[in-house]
C-alpha positions in Angstrom: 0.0 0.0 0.0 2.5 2.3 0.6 4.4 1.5 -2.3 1.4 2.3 -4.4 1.1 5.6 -2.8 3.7 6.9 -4.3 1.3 7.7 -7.9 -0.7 10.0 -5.7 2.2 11.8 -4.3 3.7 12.0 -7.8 0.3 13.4 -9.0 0.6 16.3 -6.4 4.1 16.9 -7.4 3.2 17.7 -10.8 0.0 19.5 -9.7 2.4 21.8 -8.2 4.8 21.8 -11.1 2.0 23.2 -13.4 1.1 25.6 -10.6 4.2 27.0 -10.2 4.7 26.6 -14.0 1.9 28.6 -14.5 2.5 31.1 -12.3 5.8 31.9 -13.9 4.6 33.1 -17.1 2.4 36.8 -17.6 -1.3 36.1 -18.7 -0.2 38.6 -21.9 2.6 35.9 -22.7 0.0 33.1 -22.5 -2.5 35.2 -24.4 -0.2 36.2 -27.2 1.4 32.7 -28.1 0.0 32.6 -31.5 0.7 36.3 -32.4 4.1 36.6 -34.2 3.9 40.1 -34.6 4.4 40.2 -30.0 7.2 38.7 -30.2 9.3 40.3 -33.5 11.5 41.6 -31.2 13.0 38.9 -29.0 15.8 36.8 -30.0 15.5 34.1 -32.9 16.1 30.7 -31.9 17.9 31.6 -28.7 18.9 29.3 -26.6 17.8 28.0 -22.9 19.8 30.4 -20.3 21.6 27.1 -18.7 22.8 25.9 -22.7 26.7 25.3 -21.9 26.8 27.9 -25.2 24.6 30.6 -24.0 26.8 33.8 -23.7 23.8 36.0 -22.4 20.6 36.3 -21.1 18.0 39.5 -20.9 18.7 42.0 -18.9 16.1 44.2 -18.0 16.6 47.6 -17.0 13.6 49.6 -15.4 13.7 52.9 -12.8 16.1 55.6 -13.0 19.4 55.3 -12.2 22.7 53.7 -13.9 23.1 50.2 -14.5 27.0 49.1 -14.7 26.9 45.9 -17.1 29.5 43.8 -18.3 29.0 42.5 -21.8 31.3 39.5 -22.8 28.7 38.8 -26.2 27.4 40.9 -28.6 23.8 40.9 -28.2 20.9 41.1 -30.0 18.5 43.3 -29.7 17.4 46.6 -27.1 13.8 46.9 -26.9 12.7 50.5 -24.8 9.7 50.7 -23.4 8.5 54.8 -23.6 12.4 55.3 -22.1 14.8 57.7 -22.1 18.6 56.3 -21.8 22.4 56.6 -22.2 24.8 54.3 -23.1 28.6 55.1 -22.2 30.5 52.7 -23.6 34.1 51.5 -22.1 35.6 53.5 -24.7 34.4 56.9 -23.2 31.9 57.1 -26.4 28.1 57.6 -25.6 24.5 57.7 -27.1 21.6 59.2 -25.8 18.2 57.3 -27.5 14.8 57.7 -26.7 11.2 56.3 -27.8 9.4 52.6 -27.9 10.0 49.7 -29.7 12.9 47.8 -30.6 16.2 49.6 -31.8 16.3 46.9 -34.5 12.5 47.3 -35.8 12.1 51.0 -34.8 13.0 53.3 -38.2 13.7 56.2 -35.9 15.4 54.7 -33.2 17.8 52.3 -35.8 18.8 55.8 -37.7 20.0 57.5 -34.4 22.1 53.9 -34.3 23.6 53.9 -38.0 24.4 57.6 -37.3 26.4 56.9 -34.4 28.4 54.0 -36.0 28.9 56.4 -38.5 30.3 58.6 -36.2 32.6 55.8 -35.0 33.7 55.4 -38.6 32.1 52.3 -39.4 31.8 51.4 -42.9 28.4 50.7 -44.9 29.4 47.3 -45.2 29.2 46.9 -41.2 26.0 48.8 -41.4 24.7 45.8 -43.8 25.7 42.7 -41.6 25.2 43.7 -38.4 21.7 44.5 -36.3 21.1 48.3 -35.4 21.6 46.8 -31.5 24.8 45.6 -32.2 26.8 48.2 -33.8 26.4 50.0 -30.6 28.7 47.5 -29.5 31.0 47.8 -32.1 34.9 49.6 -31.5 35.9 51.6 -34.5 37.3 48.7 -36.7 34.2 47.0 -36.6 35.0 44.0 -33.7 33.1 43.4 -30.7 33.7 45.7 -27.9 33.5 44.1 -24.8 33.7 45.2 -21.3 31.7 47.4 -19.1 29.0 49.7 -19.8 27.0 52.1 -18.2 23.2 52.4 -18.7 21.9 55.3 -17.2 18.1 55.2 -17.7 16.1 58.8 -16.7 13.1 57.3 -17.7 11.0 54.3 -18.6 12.4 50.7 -18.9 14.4 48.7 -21.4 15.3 44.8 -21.9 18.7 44.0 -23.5 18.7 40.9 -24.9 21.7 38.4 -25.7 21.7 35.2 -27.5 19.8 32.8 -24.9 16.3 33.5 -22.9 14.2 31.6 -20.8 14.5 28.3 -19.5 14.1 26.5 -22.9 15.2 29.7 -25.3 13.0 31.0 -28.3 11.7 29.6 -31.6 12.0 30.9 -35.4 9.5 33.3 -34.2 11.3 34.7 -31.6 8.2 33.2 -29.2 9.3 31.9 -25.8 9.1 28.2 -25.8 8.4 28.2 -21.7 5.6 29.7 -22.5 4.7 27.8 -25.3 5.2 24.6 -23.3 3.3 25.9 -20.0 0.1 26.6 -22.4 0.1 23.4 -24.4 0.3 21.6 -21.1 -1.9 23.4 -19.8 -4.1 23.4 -22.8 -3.5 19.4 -22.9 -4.4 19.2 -19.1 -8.0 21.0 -19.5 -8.8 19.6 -22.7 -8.8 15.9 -21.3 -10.5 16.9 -18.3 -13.1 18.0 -20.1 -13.0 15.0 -22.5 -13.1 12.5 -19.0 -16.0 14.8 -17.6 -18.1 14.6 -20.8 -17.3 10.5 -21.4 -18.6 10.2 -17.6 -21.6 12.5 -18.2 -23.0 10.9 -21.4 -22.0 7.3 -21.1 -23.2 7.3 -17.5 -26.9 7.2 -18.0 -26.6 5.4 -21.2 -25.2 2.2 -19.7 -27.3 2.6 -17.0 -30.7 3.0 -19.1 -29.4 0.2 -22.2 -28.4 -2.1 -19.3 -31.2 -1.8 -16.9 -34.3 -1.4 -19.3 -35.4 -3.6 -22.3 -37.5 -2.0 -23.8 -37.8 0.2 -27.1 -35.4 3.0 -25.1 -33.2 0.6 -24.2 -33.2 -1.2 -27.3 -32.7 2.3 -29.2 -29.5 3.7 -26.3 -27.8 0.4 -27.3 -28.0 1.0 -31.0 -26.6 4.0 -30.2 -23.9 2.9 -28.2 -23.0 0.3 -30.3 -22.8 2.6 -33.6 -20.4 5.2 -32.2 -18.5 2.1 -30.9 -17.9 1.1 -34.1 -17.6 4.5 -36.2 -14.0 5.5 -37.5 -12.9 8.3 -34.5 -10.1 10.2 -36.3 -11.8 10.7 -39.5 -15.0 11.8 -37.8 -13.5 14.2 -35.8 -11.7 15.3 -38.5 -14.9 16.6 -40.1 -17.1 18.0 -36.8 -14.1 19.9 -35.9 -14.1 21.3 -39.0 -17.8 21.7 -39.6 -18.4 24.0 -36.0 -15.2 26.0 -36.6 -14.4 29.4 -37.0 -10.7 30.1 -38.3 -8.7 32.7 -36.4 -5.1 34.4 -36.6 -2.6 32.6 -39.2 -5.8 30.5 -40.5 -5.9 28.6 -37.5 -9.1 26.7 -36.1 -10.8 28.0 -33.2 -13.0 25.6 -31.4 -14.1 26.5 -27.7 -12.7 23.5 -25.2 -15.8 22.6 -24.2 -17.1 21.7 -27.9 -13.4 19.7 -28.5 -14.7 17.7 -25.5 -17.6 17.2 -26.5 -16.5 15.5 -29.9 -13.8 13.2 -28.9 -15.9 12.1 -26.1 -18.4 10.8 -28.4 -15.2 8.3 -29.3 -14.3 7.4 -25.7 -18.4 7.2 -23.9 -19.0 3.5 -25.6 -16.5 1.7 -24.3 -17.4 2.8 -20.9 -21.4 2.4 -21.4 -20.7 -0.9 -22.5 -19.2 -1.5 -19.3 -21.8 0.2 -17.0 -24.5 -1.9 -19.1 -22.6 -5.3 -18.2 -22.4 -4.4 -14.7 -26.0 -3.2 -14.6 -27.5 -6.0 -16.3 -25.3 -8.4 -13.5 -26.9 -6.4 -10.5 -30.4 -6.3 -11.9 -31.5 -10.1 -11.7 -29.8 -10.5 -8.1 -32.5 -11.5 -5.6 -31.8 -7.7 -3.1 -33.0 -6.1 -5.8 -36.4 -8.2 -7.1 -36.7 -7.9 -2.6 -36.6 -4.4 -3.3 -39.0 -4.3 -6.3 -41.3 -6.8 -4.1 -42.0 -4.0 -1.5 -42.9 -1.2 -4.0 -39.4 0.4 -4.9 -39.6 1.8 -8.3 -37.2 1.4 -10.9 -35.6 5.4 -10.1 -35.0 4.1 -6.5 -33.8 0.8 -7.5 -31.3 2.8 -10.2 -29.8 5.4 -7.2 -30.2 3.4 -3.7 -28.5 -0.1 -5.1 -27.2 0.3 -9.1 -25.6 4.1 -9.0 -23.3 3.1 -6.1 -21.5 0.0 -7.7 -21.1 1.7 -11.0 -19.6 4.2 -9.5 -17.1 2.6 -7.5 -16.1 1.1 -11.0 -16.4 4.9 -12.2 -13.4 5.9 -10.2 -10.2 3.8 -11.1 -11.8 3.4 -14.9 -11.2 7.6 -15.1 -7.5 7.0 -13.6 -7.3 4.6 -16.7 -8.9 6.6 -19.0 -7.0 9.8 -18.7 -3.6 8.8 -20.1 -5.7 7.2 -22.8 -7.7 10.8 -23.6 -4.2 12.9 -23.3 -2.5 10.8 -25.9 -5.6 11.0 -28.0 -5.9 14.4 -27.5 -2.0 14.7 -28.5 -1.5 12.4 -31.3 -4.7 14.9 -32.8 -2.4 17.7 -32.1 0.7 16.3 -34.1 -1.3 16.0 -36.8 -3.1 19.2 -36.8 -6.5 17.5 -36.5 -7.6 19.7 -33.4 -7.6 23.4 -33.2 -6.2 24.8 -30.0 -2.7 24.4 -28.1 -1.8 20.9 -26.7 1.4 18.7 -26.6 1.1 17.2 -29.8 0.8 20.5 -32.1 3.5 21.7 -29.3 6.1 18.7 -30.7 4.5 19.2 -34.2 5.6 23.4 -34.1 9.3 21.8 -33.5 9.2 19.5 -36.0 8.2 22.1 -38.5 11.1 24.3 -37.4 13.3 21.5 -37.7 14.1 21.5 -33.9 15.6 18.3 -34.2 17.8 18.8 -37.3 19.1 22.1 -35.8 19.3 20.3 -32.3 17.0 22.1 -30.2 16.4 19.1 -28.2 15.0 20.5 -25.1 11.9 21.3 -27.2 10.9 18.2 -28.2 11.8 16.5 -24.7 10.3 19.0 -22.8 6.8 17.7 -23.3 8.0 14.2 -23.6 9.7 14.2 -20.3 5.8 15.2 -18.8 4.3 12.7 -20.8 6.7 10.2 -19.1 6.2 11.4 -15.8 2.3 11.6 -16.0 2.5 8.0 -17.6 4.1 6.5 -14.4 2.4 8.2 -11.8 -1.2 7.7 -13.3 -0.4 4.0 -13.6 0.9 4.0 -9.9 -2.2 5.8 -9.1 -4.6 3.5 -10.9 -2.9 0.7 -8.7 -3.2 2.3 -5.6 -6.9 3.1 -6.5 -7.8 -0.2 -7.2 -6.0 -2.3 -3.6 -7.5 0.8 -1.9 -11.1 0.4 -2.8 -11.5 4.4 -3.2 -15.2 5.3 -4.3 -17.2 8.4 -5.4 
């Protein structure tokens, strides 16, 4: 028993890890995954802050005051936010910019930079390879310039960003795959849930009223059961998702969660009516309940008082079963772009597109594979210690 307890402490553990997980990112961040345009100006496929290679990070500057900062890489971009600053170099040399946006993107702000490097006696040619952002690092014969510099901001705040950012870097895009990961777990997580609580909901009273009456209502719930049990899922789904969807940004599908539950649990609630009719035709013809039926119970109090609590008690560790089985649904859908929405699979399939694994971005396929792994273990420990346990609803 204790042995089997460890899926329920792994559970929390995780619990925890999307908590925290999702408390690390900004709502805006979460919000604007899917918007390339919010995130032009980070870093292109920079890599995780703890990458052996990763030379810098983003610094953030905010408040007034100077900021002494040691630059050993030339970095990529300085994004202002409605800021006023200047930059003293370690070669006495200094630049005074001011406005909103990034230096790189910014017309106004980039000309003030080409000016300067002109100043420095930089040739067009240097003004052609390198970023706006870095020629401000730049000595006079065009090398890196490395040492300390002074930011003194008077107003405003500013982000200087080097070639690695976040805890698993950035995409083609510039997006930030943390976030990126922490919403298609998250969107992976509330999908299925919905997906269990809809199989639950709609095969409940089906088994129940296909196992208990025959009659022409039972006889009709069965051939319902039994025709979805044998109907294609992926193609099917395939073709709702597409019938009751509206596309969005970057011609992408948008389908409320709810609805995406709703469909692929028409997939998943025959196998478990089936199951609910079996035990509901066992229970029926035991002699408790014709007692009960002798003494005037009617076939409602019959259904909750005796049936509902044994089918039930089956209810609990057949959910701990049938979660894994709805996320990896729910994720090989994903990979191949069958459901809208963000989730594991059209997480992995982003990184395939981008050639993550040719260009050995690793930690962006494991990343959600690692979870999966996790999840896989604890839920079977859990379903283990659910079923020695006897745990009921």
């Amino acid at each position: 028993m204790r042995a089997n307890r460890r899926g329920v402490l792994m559970i929390a553990v995780f619990i925890a890890f999307l908590v925290g997980a999702h408390c690390s990112v900004s709502s805006s961040d979460m919000e604007h995954w899917d918007d390339r345009l919010y995130w032009k100006d980070y870093p292109k496929n920079a890599l995780p802050v703890w990458h052996p290679s990763a030379d810098m990070g983003a610094l953030r500057l905010g408040g007034q005051g100077e900021f002494v900062v040691s630059v050993e890489a030339l970095p990529t971009n300085l994004v202002l936010s409605k800021a006023t600053l200047v930059i003293t170099r370690p070669d006495g040399r200094s630049i005074r910019l001011s406005g909103n946006g990034s230096v790189n993107s910014n017309t106004t702000l980039a000309a003030e930079v080409r000016a300067f490097a002109r100043e420095l006696g930089l040739d067009e040619t240097a003004l052609i390879l390198y970023q706006p952002t870095q020629l401000l690092f730049l000595s006079e014969n065009g090398t890196f310039l490395k040492g300390d510099y002074i930011f003194r901001m008077e107003v405003g705040r500013a982000i200087l960003f080097g070639n690695a950012y976040g805890l698993l870097g950035t995409d083609g895009y510039g997006r930030d795959l943390w976030v990126g990961f922490v919403k298609s777990t998250w969107g992976t997580l509330v999908l299925t849930v919905f997906t269990v609580s809809f199989v639950i909901l709609i095969g409940l009273p089906f088994g129940v009223i296909s196992g208990y009456h025959r009659n022409v209502l039972g006889d009709a719930v069965t051939v319902i059961v039994d025709a979805f049990n044998s109907i294609p899922a992926i193609p099917l789904v395939l073709v709702i998702i597409y019938a009751v969807s509206r596309v969005g940004a970057y011609t992408k599908l948008v389908v409320p969660d709810w609805l995406t539950g709703i469909i692929v649990s028409m997939f998943f609630f025959s196998q478990y009516s089936n199951s609910i009719r079996g035990i509901v035709e066992n229970e029926k013809v035991k002699e408790y309940i014709a007692a009960s039926k002798s003494i005037g119970a009617s076939d409602i109090y019959v259904i909750f008082r005796h049936i509902l609590p044994i089918v039930l008690s089956y209810t609990v560790p057949y959910v701990t079963m049938l979660f894994p089985r709805v996320m990896a649904f729910i994720s090989v859908l994903g990979l191949f772009n069958i459901i809208p929405g963000n989730n594991w699979g059209s997480y992995i399939a982003e990184a395939l597109k981008q050639g993550a694994l040719m260009g050995r971005y690793w930690w962006w396929v494991m990343a959600p594979v690692a979870v999966i792994a996790f999840l896989a273990v604890a839920v079977s420990n859990l379903f283990e210690y659910v079923e020695t346990s006897g745990v009921q609803l």
